[in-house]
N, C-alpha and C positions, 0 to 999 in steps of 0.2 A: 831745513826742508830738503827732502831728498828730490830729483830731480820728476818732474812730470811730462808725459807722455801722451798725446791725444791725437787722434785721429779726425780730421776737419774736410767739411766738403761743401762748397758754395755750391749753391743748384743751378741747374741751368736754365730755370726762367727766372734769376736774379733782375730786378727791375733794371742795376747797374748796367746789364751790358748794352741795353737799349742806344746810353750815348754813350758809349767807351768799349767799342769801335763798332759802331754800323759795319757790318758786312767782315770782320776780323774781332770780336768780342773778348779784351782779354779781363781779369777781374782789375778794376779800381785798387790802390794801391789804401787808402782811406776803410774798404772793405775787407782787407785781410787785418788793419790795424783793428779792426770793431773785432773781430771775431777772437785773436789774439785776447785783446780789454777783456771781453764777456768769460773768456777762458781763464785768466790771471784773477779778476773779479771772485768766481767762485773757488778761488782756494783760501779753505779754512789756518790756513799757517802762511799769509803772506803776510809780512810784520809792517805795524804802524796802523794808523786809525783807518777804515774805511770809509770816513765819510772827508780825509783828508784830501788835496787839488793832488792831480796824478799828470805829473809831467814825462812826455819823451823824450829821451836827452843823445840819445841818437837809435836812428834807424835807417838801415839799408836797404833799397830792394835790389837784387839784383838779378831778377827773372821772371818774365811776364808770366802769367796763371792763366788756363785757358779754363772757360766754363768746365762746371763738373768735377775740375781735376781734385783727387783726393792727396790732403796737404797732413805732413807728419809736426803736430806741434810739439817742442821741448820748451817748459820753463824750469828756470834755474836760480836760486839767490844768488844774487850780484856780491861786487864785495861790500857795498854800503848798506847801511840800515836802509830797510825799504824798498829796497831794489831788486826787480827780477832781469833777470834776463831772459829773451826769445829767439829760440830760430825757427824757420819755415822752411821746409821740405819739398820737395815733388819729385818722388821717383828716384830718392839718394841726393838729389842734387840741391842746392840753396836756393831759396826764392826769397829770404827778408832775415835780417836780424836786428836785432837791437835791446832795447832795455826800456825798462820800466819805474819809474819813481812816486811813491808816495812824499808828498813834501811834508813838510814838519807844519804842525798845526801851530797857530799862535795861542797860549798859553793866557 
């Protein structure tokens, strides 16, 4: 799979920013991974079953997302079977990365 590219934008009356943070709203860290999922989800060449348990076997955040802001997604085959990898963007700079796993279905 060659590398993918997608342009991402939480809106700004996300129900999350209501408690995360009153009065400083940044996005939930739980809400960039869904969106990330839903994105990796519909690609037709991510290998291994799609109805197999999809584990995160690491991810980082490493910069708050403020409502609105528009986030640059890259996914990438890892080195293992199964496996994507993610990063998250805003503006050039890193907001999240990590990986993604299909686990092997029992037989």
């Amino acid at each position: 799979m060659n590398d993918v590219h997608l342009s991402l934008q939480i809106p700004r009356e996300h129900p999350s920013y209501a408690g995360h943070f009153p009065g400083q709203p940044i996005v939930p860290g739980v809400v960039l991974l869904d969106l990330v999922l839903q994105a990796a989800e519909g690609l037709p060449d991510w290998p291994g079953r799609p109805d197999s348990p999809l584990e995160i076997p690491v991810c980082k955040f490493v910069q708050a997302v403020s409502p609105g802001a528009i986030l640059a997604l890259t996914l990438s085959t890892g080195s293992s079977a199964g496996t994507l990898n993610f990063r998250l963007q805003q503006d050039g700079q890193p907001v999240a990365s990590g990986s993604l796993r299909r686990t092997p279905s029992a037989a």
